[in-house]
N, C-alpha and C positions, 0 to 999 in steps of 0.2 A: 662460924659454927657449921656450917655447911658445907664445906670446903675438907673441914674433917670431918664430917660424917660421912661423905662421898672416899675419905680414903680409909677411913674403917671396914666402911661395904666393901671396897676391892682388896685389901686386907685379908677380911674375912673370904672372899671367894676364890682369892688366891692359893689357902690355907688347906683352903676345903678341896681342890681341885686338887693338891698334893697328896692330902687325905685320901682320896676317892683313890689315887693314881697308884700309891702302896698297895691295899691291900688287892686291885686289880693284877697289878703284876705279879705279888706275891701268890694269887689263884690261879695263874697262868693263863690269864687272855691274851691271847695271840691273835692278828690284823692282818688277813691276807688275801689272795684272791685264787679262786676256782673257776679249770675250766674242765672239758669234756667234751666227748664224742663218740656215737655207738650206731645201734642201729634198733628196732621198732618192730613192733608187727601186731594186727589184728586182732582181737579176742575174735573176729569172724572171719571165720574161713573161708568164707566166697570175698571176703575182701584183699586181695593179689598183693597191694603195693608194697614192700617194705619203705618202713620209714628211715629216713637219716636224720636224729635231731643232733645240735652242738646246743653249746651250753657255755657262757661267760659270765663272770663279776666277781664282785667284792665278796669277802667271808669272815666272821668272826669265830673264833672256837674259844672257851674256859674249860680249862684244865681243872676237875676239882679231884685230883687224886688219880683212880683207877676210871672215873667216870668221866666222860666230856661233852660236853654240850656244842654243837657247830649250829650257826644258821648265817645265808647264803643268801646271797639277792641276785639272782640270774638272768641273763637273758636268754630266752631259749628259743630256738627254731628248731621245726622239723620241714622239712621237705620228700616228697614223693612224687611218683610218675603215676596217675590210674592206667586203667586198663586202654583208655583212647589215646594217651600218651600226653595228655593235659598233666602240665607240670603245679604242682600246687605248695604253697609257703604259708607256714604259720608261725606265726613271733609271737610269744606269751613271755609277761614277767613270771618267776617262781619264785618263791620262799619257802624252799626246803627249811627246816627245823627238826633235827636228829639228836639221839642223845646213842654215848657210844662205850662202851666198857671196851677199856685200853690193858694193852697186856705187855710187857717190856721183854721183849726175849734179850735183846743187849742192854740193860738201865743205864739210861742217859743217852742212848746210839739210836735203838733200833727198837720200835715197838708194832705188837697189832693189835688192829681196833673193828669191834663189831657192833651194828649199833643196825636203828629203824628210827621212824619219825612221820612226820606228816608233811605235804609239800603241795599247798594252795598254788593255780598261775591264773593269770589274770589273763585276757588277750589283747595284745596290744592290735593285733592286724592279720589280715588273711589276705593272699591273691590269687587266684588260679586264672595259666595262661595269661596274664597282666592286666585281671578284671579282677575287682577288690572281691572278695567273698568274704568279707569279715561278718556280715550279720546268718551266714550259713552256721556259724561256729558258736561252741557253747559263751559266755563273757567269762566265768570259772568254770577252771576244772580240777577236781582234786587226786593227790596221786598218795600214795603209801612206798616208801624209799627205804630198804635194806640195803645199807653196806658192808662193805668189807676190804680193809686197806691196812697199808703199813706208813708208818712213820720212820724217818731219817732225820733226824737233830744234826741239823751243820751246824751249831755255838748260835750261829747271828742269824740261822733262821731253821724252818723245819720245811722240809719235802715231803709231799704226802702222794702216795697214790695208790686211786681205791675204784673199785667196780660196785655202781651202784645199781641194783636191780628195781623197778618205779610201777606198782602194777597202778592204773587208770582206776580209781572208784567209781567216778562219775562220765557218764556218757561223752564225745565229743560233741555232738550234736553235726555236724555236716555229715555222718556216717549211722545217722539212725543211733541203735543201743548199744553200737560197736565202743570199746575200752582199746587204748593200748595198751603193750607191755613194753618197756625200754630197758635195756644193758645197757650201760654207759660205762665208759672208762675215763676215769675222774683225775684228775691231775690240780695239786694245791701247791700255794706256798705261803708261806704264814713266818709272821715276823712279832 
């Protein structure tokens, strides 16, 4: 009796995972990974350094029509030189979350997509000059992300690439009430 009810339960969760899997694919969720590279600067202007952050990880996007939803688990670094020439690193998780109105200039080839969202990072670590400075720095910070990219549908996957603009909400906290701003140029590939 047990024996089959244990093959019923897998049965059934087998069934259900097929379930789940159609109507997924049929909404167009795509599994892929984003990266990027830009450059940064000061909401203050007695603050010199430009920033250089990159950006890595995994991405999901759903396809629901003309609309799409992306969210992204990144690892982000910036890095800069201040004014004494103390080199400085900051590694924060992000979880961008954007939603994007898609527009097909080729249907089925070639679309554009313009979209905004919200994008919490968390810190993972700080160092300046190769002294940790992680508790100089906020533990969140919150950012607001407009983009604007194109899609390329190769059949077995899609290329994306978009310029994301990220103004800072909330303060860094090692730079006072100072916010960044960041341009990134975003590069995906989704399967």
């Amino acid at each position: 009796m047990h024996r089959a009810h244990s093959l019923t339960a897998a049965s059934f969760a087998a069934l259900a995972a097929l379930c789940a899997a159609s109507p997924a694919s049929a909404l167009g969720l795509e599994w892929g990974v984003r990266g990027g590279t830009g450059t940064a600067m000061w909401t203050d202007s007695s603050i010199e350094p430009e920033v250089s952050p990159f950006t890595v990880g995994p991405a999901v996007r759903l396809g629901l029509g003309v609309i799409s939803l992306e969210a992204d688990a990144l690892w982000h670094r910036a890095e800069w030189a201040g004014p004494t020439g103390v080199h400085t690193t900051v590694d924060r998780v992000a979880l961008p979350v954007l939603a994007k109105l898609d527009f097909p200039m080729v249907p089925g080839v070639v679309s554009l997509g313009f979209g905004a969202g919200i994008e919490p990072r968390w810190l993972v670590g700080a160092e300046a000059a190769g002294q940790d400075v992680g508790g100089s720095f906020a533990d969140q910070t919150l950012f607001l992300p407009v983009a604007a990219g194109v899609d390329l549908d190769l059949q077995v996957a899609t290329a994306n690439l978009e310029i994301r603009y990220a103004h800072q909400l909330e303060p860094e906290g090692a730079v006072g009430q100072a916010r960044k701003h960041e341009l990134m140029l975003m590069m995906g590939l989704f399967f």
